[in-house]
VEXGURO-342400 format. One record per residue: residue in three letters; y, x, z of N, C-alpha, C, CB in turn. Coordinates in nm, 4 decimals. Glycine has a CB too. Layout:
REM residues N
code  n.Y  n.X  n.Z  ca.Y  ca.X  ca.Z  c.Y  c.X  c.Z  cb.Y  cb.X  cb.Z
ALA  Y  X  Z  Y  X  Z  Y  X  Z  Y  X  Z .
...
***
This chain:
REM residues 114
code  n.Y  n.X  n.Z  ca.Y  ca.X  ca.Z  c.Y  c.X  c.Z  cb.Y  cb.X  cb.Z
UNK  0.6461  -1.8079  -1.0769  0.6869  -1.7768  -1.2128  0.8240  -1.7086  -1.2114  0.6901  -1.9048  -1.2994 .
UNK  0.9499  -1.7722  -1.1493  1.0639  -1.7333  -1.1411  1.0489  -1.5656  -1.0456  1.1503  -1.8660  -1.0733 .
UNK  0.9989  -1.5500  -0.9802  0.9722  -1.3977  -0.9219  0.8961  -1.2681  -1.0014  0.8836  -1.4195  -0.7982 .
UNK  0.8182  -1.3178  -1.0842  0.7638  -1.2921  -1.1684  0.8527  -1.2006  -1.2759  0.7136  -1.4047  -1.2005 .
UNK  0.9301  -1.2809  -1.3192  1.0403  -1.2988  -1.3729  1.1375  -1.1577  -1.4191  1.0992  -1.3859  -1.2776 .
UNK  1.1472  -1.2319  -1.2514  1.2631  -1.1268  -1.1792  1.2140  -1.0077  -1.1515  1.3224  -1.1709  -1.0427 .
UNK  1.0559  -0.9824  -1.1071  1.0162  -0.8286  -1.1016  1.0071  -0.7967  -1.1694  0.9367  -0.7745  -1.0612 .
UNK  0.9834  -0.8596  -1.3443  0.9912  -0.7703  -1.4828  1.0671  -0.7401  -1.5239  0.9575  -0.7953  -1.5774 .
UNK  1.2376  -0.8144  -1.4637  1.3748  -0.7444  -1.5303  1.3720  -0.6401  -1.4391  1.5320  -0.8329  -1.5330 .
UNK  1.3295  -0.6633  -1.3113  1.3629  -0.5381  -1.2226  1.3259  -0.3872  -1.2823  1.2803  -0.5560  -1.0837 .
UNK  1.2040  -0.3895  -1.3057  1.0986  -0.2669  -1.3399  1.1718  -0.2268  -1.4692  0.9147  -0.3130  -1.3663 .
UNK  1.1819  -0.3622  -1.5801  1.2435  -0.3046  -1.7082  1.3702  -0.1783  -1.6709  1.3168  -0.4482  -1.7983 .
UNK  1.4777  -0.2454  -1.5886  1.5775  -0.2093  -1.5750  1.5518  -0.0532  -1.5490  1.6411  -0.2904  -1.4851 .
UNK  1.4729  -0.0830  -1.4331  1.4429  0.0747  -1.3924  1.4123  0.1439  -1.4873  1.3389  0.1030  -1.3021 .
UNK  1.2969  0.1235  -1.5659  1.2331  0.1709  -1.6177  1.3170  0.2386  -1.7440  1.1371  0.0889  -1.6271 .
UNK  1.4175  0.1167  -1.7740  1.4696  0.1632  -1.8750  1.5830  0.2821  -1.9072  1.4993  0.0684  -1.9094 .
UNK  1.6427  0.2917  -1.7170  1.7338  0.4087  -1.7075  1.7007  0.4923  -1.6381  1.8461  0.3912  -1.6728 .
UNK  1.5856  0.5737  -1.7479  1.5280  0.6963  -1.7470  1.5906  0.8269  -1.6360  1.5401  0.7330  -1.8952 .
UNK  1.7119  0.8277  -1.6384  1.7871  0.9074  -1.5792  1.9037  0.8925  -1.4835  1.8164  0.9591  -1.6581 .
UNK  1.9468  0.8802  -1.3536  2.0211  0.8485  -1.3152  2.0744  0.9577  -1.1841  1.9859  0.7265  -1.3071 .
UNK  2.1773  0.9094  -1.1230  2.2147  1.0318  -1.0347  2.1733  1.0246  -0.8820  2.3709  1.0507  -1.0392 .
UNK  2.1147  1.1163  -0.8162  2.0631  1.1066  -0.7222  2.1740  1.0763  -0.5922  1.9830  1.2172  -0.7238 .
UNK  2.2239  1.0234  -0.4913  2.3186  0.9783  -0.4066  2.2383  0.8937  -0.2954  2.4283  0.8973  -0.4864 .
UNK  2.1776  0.9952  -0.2045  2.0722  0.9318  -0.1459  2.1432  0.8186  -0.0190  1.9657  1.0591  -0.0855 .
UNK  2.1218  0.6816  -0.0088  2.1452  0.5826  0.0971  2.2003  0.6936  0.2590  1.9668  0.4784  0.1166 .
UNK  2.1115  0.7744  0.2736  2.1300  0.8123  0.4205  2.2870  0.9306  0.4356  1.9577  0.9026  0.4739 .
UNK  2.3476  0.9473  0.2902  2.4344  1.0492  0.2493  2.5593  0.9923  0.2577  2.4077  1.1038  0.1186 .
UNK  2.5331  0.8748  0.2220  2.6599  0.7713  0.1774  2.7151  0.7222  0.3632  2.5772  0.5874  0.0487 .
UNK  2.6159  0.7083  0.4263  2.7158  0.7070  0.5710  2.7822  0.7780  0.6815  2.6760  0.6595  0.6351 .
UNK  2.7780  0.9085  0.6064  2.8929  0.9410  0.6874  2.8950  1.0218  0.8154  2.9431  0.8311  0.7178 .
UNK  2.7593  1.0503  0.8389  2.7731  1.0786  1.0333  2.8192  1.1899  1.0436  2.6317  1.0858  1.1395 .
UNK  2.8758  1.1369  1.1777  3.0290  1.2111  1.2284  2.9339  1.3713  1.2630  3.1350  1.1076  1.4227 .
UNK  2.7993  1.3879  1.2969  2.7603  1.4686  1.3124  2.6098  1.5115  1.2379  2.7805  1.4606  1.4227 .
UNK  2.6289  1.5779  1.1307  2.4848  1.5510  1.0115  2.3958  1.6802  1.0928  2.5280  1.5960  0.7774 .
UNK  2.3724  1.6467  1.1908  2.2240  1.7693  1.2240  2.1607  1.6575  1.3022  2.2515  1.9547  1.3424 .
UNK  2.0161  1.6951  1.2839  1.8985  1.6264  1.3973  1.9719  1.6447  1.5307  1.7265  1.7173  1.4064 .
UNK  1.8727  1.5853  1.6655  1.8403  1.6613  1.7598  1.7895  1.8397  1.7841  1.7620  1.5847  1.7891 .
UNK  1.7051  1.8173  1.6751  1.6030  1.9680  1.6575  1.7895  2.0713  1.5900  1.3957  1.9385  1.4587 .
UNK  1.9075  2.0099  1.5776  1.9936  2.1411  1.4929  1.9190  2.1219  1.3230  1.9434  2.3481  1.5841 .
UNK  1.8194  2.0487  1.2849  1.8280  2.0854  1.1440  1.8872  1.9665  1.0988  1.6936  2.1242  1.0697 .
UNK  1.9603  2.0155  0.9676  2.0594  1.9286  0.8837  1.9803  1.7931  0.8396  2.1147  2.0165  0.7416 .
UNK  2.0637  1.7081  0.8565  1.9990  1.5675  0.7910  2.0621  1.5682  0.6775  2.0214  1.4203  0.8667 .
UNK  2.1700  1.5955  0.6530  2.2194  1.5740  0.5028  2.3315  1.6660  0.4589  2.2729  1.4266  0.4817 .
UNK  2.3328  1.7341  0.3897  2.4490  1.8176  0.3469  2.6126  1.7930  0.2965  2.3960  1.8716  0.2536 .
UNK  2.5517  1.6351  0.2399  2.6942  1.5297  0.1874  2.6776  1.6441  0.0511  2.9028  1.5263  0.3162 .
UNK  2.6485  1.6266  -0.0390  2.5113  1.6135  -0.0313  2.4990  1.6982  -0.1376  2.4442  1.4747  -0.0382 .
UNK  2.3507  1.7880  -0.1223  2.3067  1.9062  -0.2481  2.2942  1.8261  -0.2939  2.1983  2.0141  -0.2657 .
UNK  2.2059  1.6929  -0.3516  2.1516  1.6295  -0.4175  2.2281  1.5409  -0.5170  2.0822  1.5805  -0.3448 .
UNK  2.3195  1.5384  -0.4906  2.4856  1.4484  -0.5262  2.4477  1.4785  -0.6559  2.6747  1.5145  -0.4671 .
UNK  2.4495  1.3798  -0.7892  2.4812  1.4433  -0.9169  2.3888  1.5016  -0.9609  2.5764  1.5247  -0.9206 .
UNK  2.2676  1.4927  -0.9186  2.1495  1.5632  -0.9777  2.0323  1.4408  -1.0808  2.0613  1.6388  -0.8233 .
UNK  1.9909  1.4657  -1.1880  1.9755  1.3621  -1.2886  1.7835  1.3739  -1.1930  2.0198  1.4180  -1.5143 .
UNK  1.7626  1.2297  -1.1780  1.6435  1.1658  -1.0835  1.5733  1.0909  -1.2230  1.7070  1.0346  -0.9285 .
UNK  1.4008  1.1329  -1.2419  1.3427  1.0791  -1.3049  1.2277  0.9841  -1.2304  1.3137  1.1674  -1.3848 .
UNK  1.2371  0.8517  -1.2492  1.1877  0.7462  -1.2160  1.0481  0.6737  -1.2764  1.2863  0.6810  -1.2294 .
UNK  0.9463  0.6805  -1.2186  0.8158  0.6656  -1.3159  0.7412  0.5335  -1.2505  0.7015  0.8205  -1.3125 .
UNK  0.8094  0.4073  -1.2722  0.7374  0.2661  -1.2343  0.6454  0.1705  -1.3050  0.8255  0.1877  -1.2102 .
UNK  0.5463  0.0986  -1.3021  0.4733  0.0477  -1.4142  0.5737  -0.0639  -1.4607  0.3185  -0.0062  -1.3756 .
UNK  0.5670  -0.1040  -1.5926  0.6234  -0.1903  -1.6569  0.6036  -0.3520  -1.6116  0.5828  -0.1593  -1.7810 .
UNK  0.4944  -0.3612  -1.5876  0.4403  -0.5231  -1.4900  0.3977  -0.4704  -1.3687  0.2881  -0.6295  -1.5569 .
UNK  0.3381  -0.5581  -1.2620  0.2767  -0.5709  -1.1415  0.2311  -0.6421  -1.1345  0.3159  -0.5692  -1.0548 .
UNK  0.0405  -0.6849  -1.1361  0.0015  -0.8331  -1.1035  0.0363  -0.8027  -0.9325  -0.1929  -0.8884  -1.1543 .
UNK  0.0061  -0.9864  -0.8651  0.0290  -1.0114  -0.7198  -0.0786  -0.9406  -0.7069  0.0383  -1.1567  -0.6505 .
UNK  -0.1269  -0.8725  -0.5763  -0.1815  -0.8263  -0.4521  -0.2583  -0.6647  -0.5710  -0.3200  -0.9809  -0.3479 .
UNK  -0.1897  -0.6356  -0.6241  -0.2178  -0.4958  -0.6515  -0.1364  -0.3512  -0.6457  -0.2499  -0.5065  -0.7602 .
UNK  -0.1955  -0.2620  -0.6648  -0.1347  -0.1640  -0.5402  -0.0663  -0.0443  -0.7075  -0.3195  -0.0641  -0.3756 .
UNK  0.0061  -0.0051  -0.6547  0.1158  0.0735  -0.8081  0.1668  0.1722  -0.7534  0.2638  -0.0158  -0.8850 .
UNK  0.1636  0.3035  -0.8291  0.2562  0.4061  -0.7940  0.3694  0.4278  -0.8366  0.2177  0.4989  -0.8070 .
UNK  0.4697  0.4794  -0.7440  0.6530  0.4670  -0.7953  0.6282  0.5972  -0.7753  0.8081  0.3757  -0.6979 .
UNK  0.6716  0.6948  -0.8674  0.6937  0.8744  -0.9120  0.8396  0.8828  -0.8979  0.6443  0.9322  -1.0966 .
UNK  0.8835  0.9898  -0.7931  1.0596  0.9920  -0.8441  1.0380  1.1572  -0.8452  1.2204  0.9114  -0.7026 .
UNK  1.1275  1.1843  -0.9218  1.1390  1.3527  -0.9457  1.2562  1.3944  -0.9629  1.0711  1.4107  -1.0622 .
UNK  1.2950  1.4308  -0.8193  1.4028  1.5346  -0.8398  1.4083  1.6779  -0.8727  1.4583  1.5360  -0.7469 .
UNK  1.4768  1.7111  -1.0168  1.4918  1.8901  -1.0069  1.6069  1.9439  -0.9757  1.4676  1.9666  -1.1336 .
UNK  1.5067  2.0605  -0.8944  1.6075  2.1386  -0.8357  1.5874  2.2481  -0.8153  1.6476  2.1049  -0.7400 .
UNK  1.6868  2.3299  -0.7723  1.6129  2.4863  -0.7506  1.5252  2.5322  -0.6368  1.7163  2.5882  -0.7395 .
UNK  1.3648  2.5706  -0.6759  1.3115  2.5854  -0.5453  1.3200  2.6859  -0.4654  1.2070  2.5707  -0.5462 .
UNK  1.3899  2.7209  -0.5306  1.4579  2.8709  -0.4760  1.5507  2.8990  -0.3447  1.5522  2.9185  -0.5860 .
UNK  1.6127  2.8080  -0.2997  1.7608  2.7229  -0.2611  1.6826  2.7302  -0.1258  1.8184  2.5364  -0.3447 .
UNK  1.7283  2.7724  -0.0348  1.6776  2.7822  0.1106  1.8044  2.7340  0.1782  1.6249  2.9412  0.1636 .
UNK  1.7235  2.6494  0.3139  1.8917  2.6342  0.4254  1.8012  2.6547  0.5791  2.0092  2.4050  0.4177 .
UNK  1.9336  2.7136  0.6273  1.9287  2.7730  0.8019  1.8356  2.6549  0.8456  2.1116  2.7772  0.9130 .
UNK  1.7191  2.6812  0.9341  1.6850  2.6053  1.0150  1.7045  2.6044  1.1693  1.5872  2.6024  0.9862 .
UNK  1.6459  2.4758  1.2675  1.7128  2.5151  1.3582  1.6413  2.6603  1.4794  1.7405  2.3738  1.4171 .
UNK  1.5683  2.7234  1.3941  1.5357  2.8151  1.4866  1.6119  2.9832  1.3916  1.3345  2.7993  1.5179 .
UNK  1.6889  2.9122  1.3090  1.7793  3.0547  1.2652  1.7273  3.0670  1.1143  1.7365  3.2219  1.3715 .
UNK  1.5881  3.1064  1.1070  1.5315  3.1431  0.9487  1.5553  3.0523  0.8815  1.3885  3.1689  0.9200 .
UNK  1.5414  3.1104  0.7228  1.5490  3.0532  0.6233  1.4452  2.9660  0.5752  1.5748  3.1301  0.5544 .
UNK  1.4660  2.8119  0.5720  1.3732  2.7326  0.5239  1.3689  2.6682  0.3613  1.3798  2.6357  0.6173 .
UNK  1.2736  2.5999  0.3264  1.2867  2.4728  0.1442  1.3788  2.3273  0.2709  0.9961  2.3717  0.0295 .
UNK  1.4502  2.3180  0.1256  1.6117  2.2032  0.1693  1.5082  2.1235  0.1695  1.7795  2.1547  0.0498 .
UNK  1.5965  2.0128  0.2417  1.5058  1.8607  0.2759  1.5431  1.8140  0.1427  1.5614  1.7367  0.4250 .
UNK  1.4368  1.7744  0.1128  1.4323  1.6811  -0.0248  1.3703  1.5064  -0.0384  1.3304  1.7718  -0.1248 .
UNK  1.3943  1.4209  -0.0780  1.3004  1.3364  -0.0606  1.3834  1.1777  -0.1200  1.2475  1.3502  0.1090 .
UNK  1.3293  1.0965  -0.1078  1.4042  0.9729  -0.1905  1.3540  0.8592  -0.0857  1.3436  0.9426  -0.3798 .
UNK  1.4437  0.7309  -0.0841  1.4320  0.5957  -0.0882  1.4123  0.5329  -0.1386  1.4741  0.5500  -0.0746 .
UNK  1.3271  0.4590  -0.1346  1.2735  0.3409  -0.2233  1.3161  0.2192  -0.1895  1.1338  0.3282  -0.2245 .
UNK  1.3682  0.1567  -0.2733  1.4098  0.0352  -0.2233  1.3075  -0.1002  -0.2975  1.5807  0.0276  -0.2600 .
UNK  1.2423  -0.1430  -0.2532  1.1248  -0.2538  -0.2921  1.2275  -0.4003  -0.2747  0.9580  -0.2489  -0.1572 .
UNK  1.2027  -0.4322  -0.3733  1.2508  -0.5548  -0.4247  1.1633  -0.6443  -0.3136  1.2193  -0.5811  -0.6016 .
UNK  1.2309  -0.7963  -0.2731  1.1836  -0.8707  -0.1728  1.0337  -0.9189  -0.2375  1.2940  -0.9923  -0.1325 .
UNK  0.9737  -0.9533  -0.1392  0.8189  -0.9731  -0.1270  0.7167  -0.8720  -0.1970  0.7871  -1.1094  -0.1851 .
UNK  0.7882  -0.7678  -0.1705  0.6877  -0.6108  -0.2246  0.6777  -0.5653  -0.0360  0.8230  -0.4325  -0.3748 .
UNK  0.5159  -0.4884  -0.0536  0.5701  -0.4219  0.0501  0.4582  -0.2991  0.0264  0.5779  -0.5107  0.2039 .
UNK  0.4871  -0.1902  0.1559  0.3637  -0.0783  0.1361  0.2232  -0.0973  0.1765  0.3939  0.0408  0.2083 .
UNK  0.1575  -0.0781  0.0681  -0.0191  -0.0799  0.1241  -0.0308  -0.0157  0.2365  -0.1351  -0.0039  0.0290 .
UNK  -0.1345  -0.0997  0.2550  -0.1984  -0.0009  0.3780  -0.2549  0.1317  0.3916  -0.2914  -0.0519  0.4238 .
UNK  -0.2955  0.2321  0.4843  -0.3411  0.3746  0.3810  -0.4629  0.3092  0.3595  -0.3586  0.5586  0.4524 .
UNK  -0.5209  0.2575  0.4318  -0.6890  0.2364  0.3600  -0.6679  0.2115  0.2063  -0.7874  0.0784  0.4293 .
UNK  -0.5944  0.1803  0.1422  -0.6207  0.1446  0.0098  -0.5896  0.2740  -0.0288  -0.5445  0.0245  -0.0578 .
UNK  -0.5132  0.3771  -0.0208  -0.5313  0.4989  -0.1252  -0.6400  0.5674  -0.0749  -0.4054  0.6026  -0.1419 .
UNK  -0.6839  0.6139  -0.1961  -0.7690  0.7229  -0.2234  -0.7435  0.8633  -0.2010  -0.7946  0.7161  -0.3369 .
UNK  -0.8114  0.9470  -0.1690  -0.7556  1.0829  -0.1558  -0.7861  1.1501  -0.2702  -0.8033  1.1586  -0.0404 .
UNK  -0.6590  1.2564  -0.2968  -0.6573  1.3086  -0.4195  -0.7475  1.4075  -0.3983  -0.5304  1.3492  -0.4722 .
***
């Protein structure tokens, strides 16, 4: 009951701040050297900084059922960066999810193909 609870303030919360700024976890630390192995950039520090992130979670969750989390970042798709073989590539884009304790990811057998 008490988890219950707590995943409906969670979702509300989310749910309820429609808009927030993108500052992705892997941006915030810092490395002394932001390229792969491969030379392509892991993080810019960061294009994404300050960009308004729309968040699309269901309002409840029963136990052992499977839910889609939508995040949408806009941006310009226009916006190319050096890759590591020289040409111009689409910027790495992409989000973290952070799942509240005793959530976890389905297995693929449970999705369907679109």
């Amino acid at each position: 009951m008490t988890r219950s609870i707590y995943v409906s303030i969670m979702i509300y919360a989310i749910t309820r701040a429609s808009i927030s700024n993108a500052y992705p976890i892997f941006a915030q630390q810092g490395y002394e050297n932001p390229r792969e192995a491969t030379g392509r950039i892991v993080c810019a520090n960061c294009h994404l900084a300050n960009k308004p992130v729309d968040i699309e979670v269901p309002q409840a969750v029963l136990p052992d059922t499977v839910f889609e989390a939508v995040v949408r970042i806009p941006y310009d798709m226009q916006l190319k960066q050096v890759l590591a073989n020289g040409k111009k590539g689409a910027l790495n884009v992409g989000a973290v999810l952070i799942l509240p304790e005793g959530f976890e990811l389905a297995p693929p057998i449970v999705f369907l193909p679109k």
